[in-house]
Structures are given as C-alpha cells and as structure tokens.
N, CA, C, O and CB atoms as a CASP TS submission, in Angstrom:
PFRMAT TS
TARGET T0000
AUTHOR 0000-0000-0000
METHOD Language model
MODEL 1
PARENT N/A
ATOM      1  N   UNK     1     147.395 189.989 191.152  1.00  0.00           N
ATOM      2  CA  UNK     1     146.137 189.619 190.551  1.00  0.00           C
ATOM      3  C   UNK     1     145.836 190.616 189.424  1.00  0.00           C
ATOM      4  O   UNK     1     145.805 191.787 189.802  1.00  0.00           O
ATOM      5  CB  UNK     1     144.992 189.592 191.615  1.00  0.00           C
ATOM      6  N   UNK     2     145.594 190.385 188.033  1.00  0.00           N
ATOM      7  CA  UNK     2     145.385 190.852 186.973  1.00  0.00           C
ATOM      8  C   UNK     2     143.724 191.600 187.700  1.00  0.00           C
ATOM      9  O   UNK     2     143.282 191.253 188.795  1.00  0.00           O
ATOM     10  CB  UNK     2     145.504 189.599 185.617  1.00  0.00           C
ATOM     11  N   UNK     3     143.090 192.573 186.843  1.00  0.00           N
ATOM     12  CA  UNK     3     142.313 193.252 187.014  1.00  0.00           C
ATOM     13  C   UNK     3     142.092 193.985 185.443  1.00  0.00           C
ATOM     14  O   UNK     3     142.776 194.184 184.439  1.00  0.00           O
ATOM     15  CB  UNK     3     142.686 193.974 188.205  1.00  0.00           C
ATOM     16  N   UNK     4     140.508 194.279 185.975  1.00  0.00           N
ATOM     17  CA  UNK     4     140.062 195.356 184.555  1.00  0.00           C
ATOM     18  C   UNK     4     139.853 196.696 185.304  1.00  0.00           C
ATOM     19  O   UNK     4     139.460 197.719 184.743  1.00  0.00           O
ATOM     20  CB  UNK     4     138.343 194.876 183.561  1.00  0.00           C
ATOM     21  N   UNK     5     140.124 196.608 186.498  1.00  0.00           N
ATOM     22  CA  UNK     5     140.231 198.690 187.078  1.00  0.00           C
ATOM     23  C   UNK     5     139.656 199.482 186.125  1.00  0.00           C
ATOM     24  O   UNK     5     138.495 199.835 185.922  1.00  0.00           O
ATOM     25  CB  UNK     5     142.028 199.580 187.177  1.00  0.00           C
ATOM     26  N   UNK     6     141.070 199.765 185.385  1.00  0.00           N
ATOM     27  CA  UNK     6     141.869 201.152 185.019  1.00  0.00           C
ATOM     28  C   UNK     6     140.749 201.228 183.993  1.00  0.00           C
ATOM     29  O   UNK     6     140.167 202.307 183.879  1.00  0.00           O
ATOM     30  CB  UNK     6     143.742 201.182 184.424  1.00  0.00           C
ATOM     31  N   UNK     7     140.278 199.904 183.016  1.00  0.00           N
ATOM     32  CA  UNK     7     139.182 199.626 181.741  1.00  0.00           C
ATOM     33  C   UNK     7     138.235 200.841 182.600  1.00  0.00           C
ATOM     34  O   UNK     7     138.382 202.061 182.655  1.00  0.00           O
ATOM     35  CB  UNK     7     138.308 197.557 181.482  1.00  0.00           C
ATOM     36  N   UNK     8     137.238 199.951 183.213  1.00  0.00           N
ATOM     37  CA  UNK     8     136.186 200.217 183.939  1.00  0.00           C
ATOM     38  C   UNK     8     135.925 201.633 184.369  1.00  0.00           C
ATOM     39  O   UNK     8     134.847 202.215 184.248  1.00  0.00           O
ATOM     40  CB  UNK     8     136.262 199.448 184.946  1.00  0.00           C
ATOM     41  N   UNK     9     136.918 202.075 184.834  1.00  0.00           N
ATOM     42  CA  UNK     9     136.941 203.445 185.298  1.00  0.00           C
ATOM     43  C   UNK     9     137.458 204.418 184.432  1.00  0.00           C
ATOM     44  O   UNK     9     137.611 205.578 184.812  1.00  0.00           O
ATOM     45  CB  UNK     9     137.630 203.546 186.430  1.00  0.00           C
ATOM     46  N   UNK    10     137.644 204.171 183.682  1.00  0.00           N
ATOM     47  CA  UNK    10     137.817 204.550 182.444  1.00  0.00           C
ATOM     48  C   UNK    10     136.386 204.932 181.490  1.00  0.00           C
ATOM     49  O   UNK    10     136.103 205.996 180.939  1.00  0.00           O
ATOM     50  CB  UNK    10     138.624 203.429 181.902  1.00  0.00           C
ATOM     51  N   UNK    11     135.895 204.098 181.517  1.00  0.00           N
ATOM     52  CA  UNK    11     134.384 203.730 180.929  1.00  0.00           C
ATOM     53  C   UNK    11     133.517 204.325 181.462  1.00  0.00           C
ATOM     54  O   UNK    11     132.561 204.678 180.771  1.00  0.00           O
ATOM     55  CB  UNK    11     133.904 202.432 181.018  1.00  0.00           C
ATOM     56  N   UNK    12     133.548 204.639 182.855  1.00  0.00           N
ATOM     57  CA  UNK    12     132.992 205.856 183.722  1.00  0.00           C
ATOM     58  C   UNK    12     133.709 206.938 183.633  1.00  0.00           C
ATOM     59  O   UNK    12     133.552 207.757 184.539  1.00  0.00           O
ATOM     60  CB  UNK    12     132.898 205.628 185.121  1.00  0.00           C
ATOM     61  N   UNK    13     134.331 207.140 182.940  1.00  0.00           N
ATOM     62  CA  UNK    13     135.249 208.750 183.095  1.00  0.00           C
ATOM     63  C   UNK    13     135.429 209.482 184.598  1.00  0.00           C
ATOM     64  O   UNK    13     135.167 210.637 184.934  1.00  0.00           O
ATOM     65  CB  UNK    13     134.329 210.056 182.149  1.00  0.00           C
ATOM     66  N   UNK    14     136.034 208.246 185.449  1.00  0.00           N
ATOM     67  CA  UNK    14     136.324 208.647 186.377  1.00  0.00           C
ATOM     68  C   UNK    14     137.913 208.544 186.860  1.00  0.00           C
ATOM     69  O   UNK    14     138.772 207.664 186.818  1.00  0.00           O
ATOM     70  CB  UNK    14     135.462 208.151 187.032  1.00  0.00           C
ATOM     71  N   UNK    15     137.860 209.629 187.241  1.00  0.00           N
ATOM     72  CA  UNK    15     139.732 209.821 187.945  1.00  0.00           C
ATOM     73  C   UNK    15     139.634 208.830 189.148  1.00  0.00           C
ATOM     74  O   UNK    15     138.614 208.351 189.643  1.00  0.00           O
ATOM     75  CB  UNK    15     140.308 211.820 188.765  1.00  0.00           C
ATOM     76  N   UNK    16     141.347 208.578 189.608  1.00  0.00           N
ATOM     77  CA  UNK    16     141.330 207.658 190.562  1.00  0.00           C
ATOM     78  C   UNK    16     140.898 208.276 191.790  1.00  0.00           C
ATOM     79  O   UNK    16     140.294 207.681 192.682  1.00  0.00           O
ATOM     80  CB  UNK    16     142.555 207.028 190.676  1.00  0.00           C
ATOM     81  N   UNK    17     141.299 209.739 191.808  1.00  0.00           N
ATOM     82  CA  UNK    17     140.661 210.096 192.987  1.00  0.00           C
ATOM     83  C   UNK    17     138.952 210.048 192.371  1.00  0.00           C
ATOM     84  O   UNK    17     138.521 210.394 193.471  1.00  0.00           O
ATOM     85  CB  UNK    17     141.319 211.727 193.616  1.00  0.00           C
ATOM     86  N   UNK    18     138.325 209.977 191.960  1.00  0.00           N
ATOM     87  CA  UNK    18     136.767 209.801 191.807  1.00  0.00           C
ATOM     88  C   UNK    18     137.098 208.678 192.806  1.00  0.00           C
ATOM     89  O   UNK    18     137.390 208.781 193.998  1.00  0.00           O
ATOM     90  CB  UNK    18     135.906 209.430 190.128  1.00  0.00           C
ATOM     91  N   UNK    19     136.979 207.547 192.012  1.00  0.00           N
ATOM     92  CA  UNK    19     137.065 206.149 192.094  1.00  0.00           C
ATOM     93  C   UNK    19     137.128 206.102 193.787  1.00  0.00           C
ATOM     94  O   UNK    19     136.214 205.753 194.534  1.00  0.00           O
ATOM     95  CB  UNK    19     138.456 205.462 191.176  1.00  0.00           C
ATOM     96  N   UNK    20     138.127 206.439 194.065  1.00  0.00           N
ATOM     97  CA  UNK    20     138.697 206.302 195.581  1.00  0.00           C
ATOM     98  C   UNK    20     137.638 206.786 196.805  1.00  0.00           C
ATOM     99  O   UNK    20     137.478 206.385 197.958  1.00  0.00           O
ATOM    100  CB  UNK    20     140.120 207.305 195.704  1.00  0.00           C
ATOM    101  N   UNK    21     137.048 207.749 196.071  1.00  0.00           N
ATOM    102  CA  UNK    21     135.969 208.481 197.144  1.00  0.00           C
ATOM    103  C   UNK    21     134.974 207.754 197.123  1.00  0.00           C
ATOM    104  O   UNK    21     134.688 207.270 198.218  1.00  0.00           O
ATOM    105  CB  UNK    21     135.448 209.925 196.883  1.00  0.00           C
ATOM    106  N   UNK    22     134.125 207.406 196.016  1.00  0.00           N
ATOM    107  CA  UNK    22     133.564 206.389 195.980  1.00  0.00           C
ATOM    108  C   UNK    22     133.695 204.997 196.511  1.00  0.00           C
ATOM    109  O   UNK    22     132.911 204.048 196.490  1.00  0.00           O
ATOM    110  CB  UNK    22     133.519 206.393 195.139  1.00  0.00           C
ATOM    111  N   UNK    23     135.120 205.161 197.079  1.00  0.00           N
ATOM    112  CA  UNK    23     135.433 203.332 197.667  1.00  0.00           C
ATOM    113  C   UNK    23     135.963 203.456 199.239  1.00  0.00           C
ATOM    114  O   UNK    23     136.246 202.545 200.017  1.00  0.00           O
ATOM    115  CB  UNK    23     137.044 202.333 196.563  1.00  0.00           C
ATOM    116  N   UNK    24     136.009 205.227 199.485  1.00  0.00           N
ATOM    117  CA  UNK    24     136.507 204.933 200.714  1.00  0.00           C
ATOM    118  C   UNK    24     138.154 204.809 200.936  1.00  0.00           C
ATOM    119  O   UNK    24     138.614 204.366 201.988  1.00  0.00           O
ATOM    120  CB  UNK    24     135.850 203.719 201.045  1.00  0.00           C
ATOM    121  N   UNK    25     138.616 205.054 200.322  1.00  0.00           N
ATOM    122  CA  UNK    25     140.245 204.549 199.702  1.00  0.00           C
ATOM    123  C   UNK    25     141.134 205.867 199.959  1.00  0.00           C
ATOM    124  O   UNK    25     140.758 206.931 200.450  1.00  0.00           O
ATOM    125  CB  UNK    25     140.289 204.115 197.697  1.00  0.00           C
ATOM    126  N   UNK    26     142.457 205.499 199.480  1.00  0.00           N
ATOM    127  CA  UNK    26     143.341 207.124 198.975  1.00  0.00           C
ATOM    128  C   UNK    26     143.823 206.745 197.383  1.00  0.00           C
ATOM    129  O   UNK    26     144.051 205.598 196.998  1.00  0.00           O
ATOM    130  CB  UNK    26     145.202 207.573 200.201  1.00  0.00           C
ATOM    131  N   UNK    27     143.931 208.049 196.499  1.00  0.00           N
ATOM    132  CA  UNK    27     144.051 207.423 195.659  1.00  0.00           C
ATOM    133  C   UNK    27     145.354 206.551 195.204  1.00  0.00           C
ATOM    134  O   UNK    27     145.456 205.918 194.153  1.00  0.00           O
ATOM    135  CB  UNK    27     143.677 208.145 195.014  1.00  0.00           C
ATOM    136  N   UNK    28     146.245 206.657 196.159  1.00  0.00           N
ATOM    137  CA  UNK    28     147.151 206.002 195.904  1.00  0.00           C
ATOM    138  C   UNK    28     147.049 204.245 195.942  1.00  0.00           C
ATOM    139  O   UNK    28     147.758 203.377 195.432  1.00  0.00           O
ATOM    140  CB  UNK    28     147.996 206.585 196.705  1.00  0.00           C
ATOM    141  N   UNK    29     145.540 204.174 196.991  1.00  0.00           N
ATOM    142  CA  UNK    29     145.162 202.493 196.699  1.00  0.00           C
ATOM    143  C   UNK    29     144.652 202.202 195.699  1.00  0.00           C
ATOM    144  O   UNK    29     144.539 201.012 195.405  1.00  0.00           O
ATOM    145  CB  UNK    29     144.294 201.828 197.509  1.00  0.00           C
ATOM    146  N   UNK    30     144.078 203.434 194.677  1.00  0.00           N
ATOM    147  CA  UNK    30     143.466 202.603 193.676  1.00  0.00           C
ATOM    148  C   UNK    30     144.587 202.329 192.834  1.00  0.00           C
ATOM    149  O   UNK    30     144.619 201.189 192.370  1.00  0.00           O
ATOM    150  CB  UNK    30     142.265 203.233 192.922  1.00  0.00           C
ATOM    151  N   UNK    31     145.778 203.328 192.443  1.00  0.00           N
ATOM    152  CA  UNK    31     146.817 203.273 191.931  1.00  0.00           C
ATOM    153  C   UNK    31     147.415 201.940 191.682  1.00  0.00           C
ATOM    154  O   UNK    31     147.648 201.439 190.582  1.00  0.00           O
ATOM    155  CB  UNK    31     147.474 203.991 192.563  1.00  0.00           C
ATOM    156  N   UNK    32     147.631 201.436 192.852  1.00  0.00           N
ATOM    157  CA  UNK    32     148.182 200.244 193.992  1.00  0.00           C
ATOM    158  C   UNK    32     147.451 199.100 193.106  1.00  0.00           C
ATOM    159  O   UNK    32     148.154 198.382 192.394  1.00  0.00           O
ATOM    160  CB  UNK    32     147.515 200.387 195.995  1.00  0.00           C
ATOM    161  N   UNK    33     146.088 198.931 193.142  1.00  0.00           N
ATOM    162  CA  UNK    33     145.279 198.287 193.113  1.00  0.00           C
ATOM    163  C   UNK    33     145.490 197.952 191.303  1.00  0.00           C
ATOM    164  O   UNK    33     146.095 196.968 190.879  1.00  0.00           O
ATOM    165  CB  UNK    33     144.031 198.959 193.839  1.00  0.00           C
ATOM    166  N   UNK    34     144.902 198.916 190.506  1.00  0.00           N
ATOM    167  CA  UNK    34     144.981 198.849 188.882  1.00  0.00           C
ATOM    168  C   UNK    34     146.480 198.721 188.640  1.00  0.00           C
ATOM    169  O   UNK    34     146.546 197.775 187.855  1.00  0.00           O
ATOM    170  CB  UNK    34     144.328 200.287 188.038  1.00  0.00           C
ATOM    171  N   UNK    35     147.577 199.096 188.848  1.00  0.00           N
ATOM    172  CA  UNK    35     148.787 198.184 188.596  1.00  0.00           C
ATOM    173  C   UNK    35     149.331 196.858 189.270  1.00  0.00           C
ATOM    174  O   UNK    35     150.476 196.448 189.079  1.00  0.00           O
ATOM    175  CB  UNK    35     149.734 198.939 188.735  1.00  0.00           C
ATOM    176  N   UNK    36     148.581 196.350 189.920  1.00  0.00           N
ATOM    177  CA  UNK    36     149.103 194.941 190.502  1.00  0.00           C
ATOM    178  C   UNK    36     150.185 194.593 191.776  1.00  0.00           C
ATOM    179  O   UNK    36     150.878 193.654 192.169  1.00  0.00           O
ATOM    180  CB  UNK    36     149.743 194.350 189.361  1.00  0.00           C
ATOM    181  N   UNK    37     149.800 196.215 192.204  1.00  0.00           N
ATOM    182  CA  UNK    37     150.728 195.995 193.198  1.00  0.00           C
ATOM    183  C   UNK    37     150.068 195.805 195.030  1.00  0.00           C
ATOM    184  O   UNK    37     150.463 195.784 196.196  1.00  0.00           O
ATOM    185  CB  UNK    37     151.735 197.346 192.960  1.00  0.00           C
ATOM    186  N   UNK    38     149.039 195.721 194.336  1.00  0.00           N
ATOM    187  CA  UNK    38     148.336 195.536 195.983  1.00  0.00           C
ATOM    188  C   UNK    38     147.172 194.872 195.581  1.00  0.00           C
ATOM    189  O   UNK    38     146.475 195.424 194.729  1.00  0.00           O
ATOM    190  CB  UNK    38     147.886 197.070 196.989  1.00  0.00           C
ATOM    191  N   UNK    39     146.807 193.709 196.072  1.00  0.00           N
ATOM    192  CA  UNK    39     146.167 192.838 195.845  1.00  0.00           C
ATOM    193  C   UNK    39     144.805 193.678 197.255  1.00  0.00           C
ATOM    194  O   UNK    39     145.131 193.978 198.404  1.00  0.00           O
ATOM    195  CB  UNK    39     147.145 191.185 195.958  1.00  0.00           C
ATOM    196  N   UNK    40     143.360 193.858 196.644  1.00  0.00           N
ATOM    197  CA  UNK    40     142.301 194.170 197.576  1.00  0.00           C
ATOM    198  C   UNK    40     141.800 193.055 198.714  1.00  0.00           C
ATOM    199  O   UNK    40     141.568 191.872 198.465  1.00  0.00           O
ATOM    200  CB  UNK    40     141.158 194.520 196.710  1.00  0.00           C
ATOM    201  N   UNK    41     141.687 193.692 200.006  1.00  0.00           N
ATOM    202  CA  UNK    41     140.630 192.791 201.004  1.00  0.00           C
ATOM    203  C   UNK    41     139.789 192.725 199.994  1.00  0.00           C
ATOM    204  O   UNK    41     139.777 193.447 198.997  1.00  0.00           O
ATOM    205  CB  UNK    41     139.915 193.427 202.518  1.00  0.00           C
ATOM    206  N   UNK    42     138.526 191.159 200.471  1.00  0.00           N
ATOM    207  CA  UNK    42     137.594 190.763 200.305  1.00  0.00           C
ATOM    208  C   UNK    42     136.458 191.514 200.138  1.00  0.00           C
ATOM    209  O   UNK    42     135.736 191.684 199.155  1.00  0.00           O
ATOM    210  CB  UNK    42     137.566 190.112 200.971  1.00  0.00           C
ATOM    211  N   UNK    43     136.403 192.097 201.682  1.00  0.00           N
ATOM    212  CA  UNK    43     135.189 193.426 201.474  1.00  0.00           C
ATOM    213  C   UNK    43     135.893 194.483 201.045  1.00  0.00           C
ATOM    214  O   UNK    43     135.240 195.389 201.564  1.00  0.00           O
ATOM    215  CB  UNK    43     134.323 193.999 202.882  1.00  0.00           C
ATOM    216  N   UNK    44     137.256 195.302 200.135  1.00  0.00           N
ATOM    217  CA  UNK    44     137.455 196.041 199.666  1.00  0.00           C
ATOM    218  C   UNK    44     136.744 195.456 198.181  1.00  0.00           C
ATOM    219  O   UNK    44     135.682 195.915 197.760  1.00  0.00           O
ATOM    220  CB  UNK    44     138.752 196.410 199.966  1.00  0.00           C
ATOM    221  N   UNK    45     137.547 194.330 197.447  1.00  0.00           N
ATOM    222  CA  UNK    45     136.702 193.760 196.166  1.00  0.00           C
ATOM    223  C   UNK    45     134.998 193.894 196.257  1.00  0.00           C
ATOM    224  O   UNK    45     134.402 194.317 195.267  1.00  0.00           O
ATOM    225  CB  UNK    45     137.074 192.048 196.020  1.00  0.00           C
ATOM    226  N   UNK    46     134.562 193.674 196.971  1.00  0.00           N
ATOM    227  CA  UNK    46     133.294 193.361 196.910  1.00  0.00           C
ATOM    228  C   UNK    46     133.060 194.857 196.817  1.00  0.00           C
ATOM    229  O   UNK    46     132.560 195.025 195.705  1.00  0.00           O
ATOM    230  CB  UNK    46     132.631 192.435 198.072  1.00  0.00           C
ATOM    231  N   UNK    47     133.174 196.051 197.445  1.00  0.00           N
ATOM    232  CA  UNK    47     132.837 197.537 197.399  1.00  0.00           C
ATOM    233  C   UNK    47     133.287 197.533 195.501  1.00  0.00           C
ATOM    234  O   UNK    47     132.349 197.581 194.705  1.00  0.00           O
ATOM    235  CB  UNK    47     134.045 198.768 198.787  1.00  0.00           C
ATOM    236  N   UNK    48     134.122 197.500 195.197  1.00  0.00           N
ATOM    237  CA  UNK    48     134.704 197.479 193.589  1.00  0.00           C
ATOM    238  C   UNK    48     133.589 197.238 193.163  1.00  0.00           C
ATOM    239  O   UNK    48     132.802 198.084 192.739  1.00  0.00           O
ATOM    240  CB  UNK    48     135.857 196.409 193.001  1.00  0.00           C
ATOM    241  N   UNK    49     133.392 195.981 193.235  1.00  0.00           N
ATOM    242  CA  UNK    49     132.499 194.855 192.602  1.00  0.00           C
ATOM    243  C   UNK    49     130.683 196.091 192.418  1.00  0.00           C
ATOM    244  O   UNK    49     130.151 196.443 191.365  1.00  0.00           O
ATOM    245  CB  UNK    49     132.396 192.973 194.176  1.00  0.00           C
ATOM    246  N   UNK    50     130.308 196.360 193.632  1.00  0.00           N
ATOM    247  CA  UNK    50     129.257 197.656 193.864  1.00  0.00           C
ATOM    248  C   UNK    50     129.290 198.624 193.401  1.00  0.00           C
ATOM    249  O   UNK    50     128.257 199.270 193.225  1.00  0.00           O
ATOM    250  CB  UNK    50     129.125 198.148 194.865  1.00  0.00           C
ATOM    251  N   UNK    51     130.463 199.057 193.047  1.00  0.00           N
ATOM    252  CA  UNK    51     130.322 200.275 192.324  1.00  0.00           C
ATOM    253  C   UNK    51     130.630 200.526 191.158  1.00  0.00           C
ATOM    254  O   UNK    51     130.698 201.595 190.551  1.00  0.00           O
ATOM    255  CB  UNK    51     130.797 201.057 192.783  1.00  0.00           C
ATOM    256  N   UNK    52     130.872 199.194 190.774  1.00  0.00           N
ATOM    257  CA  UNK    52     130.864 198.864 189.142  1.00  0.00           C
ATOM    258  C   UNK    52     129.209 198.301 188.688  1.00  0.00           C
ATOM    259  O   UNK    52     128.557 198.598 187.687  1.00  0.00           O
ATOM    260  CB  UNK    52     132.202 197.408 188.776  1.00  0.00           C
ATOM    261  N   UNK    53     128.894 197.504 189.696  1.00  0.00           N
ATOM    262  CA  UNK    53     127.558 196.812 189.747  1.00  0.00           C
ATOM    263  C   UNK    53     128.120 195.859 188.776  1.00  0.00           C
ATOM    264  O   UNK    53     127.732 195.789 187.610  1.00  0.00           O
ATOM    265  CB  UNK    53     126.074 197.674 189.333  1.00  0.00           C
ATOM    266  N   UNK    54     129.247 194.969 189.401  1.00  0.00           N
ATOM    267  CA  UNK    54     129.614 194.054 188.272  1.00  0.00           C
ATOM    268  C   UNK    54     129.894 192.937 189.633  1.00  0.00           C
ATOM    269  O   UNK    54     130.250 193.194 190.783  1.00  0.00           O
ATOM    270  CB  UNK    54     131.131 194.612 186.986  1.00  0.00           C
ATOM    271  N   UNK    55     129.573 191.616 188.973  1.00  0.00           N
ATOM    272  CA  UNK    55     130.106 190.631 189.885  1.00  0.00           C
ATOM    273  C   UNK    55     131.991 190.697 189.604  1.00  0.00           C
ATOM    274  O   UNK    55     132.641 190.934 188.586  1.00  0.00           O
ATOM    275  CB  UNK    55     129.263 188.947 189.452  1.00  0.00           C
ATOM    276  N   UNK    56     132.497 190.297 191.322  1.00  0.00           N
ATOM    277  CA  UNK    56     133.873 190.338 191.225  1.00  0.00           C
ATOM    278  C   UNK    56     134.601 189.382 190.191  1.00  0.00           C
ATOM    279  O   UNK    56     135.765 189.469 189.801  1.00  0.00           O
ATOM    280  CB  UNK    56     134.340 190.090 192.513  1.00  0.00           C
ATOM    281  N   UNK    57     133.800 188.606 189.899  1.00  0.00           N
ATOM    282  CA  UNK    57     134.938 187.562 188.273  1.00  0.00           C
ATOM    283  C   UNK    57     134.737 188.513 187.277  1.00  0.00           C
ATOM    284  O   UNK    57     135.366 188.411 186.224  1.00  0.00           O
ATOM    285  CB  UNK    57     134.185 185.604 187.380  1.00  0.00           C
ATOM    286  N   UNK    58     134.146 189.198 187.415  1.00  0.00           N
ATOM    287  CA  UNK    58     134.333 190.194 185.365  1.00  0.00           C
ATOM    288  C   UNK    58     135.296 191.656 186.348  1.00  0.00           C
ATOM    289  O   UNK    58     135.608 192.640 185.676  1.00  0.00           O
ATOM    290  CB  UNK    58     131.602 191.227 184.069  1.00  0.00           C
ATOM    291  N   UNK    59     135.541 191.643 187.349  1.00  0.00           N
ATOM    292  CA  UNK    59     136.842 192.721 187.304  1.00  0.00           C
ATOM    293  C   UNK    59     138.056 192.231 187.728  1.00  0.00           C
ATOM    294  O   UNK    59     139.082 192.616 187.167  1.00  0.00           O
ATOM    295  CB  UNK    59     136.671 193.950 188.183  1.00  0.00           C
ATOM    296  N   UNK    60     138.102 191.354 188.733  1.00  0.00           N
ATOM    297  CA  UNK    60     139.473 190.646 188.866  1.00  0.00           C
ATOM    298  C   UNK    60     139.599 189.464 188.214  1.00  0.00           C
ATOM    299  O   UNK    60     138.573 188.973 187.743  1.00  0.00           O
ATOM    300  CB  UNK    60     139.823 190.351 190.188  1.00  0.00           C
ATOM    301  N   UNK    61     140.684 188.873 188.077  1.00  0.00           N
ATOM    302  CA  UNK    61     141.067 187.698 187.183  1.00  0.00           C
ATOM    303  C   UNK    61     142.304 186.863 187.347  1.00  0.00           C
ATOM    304  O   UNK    61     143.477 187.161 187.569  1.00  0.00           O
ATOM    305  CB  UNK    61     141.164 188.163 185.926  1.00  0.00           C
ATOM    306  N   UNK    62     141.603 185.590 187.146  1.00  0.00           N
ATOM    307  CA  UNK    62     142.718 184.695 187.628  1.00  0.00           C
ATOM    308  C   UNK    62     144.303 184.964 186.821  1.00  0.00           C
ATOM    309  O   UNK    62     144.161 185.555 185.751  1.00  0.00           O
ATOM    310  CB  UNK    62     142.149 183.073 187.338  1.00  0.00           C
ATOM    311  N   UNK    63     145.434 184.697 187.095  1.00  0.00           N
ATOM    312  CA  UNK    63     146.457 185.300 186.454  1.00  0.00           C
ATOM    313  C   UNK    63     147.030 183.850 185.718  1.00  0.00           C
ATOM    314  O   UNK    63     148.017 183.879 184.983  1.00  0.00           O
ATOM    315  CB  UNK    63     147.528 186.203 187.552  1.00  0.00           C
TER
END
C-alpha cells in the first residue's frame, strides 16, 4: 500500500523513532510501514491517521 509517511513526518521534523513513540511502535515498524513493506492493522492506521490529525485517505493510498 502506497503511503505519504515519510512526507508527513517529515513536515513534522520528526525521526522515525519520534514517530514510533508517538504510535507505540519500534522504529523499525515505521521503517516497514513508509517503504511498503508492511502493510498497518486497522487500529494501527487509525493511531497514524491521530497523530497526523489527518483522515486515513490523505495518508494511505490506493495503489
């Protein structure tokens, strides 16, 4: 699943370990996650989705 992650957190000037603490994660899931190699649970997206304060269609994306 395509994603805007790496954008986003970026835009917050946050490292993946930021990101990760903020989500509960290691940073190797966010890693996982912004290159396409691990697709998020539902309630993992939705935590994303919260701490972007973005609905989940403007960060993940249909491929």
């Amino acid at each position: 699943m395509n994603n805007r992650l790496r954008v986003l957190r970026a835009e917050h000037q946050w490292s993946q370990q930021d990101l990760a603490e903020r989500l509960g994660v290691s940073r190797q899931s966010v890693n996982a996650i912004e290159t396409g190699k691990y697709d998020p649970s539902l309630p993992l997206a939705f935590r994303i989705a919260d701490v972007f304060a973005l609905p989940i269609e403007a960060i993940f994306l249909r491929e």
